[in-house]
C-alpha positions as CSV (number, residue, x, y, z in Angstrom):
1,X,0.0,0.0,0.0
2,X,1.1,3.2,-0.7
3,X,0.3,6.6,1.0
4,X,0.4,9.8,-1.1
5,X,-0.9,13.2,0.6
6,X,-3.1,11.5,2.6
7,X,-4.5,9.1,0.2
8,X,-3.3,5.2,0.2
9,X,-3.5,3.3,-2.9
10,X,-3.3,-0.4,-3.8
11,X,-1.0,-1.3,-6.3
12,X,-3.0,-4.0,-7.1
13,X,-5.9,-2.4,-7.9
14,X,-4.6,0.3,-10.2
15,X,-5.6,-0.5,-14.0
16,X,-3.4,2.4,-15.2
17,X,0.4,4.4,-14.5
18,X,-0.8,7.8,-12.3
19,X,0.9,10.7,-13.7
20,X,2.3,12.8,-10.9
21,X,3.4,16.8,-11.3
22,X,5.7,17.7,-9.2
23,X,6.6,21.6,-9.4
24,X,9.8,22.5,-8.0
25,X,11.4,18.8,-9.1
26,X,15.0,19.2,-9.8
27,X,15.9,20.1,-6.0
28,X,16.5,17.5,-3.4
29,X,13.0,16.7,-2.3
30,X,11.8,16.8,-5.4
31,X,14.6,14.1,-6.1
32,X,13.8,12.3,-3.6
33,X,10.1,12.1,-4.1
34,X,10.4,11.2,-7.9
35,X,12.6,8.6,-7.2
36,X,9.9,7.3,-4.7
37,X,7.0,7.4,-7.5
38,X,8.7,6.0,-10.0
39,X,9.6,2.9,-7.8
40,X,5.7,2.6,-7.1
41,X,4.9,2.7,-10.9
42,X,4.2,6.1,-11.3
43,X,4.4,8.1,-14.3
44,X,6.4,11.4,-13.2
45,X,6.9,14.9,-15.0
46,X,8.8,17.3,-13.3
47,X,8.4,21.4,-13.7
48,X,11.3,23.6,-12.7
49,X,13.1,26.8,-13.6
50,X,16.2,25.8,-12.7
51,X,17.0,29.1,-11.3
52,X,20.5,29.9,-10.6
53,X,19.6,31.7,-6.9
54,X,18.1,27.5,-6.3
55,X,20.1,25.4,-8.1
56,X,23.3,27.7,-9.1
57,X,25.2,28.3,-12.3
58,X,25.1,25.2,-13.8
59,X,21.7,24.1,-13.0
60,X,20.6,20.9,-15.0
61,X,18.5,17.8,-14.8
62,X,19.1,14.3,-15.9
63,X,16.9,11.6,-15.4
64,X,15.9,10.2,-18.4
65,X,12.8,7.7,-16.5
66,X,10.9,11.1,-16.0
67,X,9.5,13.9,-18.3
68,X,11.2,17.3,-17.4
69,X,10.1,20.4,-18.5
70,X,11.8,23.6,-18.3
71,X,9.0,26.4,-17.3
72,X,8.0,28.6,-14.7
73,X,4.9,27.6,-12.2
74,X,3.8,31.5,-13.1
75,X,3.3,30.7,-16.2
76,X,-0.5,30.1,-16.8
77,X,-0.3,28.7,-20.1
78,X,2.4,26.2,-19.8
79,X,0.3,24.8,-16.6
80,X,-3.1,25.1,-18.1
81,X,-1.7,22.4,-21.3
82,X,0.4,20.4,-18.5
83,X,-3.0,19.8,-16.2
């Protein structure tokens, strides 16, 4: 069983992969949380900035298991075709 904001769900039961936004992903809970889903069978996309003032100078991401898109949680557009 696994518990997710409050919510447990049975692997067994689940037809179909979740897909799980995470905003914020490339830090280190984000990481760690992705990492988490994906080992449960989740299907994870990750939304971050990347800003220097977070993640410094030579910000990146590289996890190929999870969909990553560059964008800014401000931007209403890029959330509004992401949801």
């Amino acid at each position: 069983m696994i518990r997710v904001r409050g919510l447990y769900l049975q692997k067994k039961i689940r037809r179909y992969k979740l897909n799980i936004l995470i905003t914020g992903g490339a830090g280190f809970i984000g990481k760690s949380l992705s990492n988490y889903l994906l080992k449960n069978d989740f299907e994870v996309s990750i939304l971050d900035n990347l800003s220097p003032q977070v993640h410094g100078n030579n910000a990146s991401f590289n996890n190929s298991d999870v969909n990553f898109i560059k964008g800014d949680i401000c931007d209403f557009e890029l959330i509004k075709n992401l949801i």
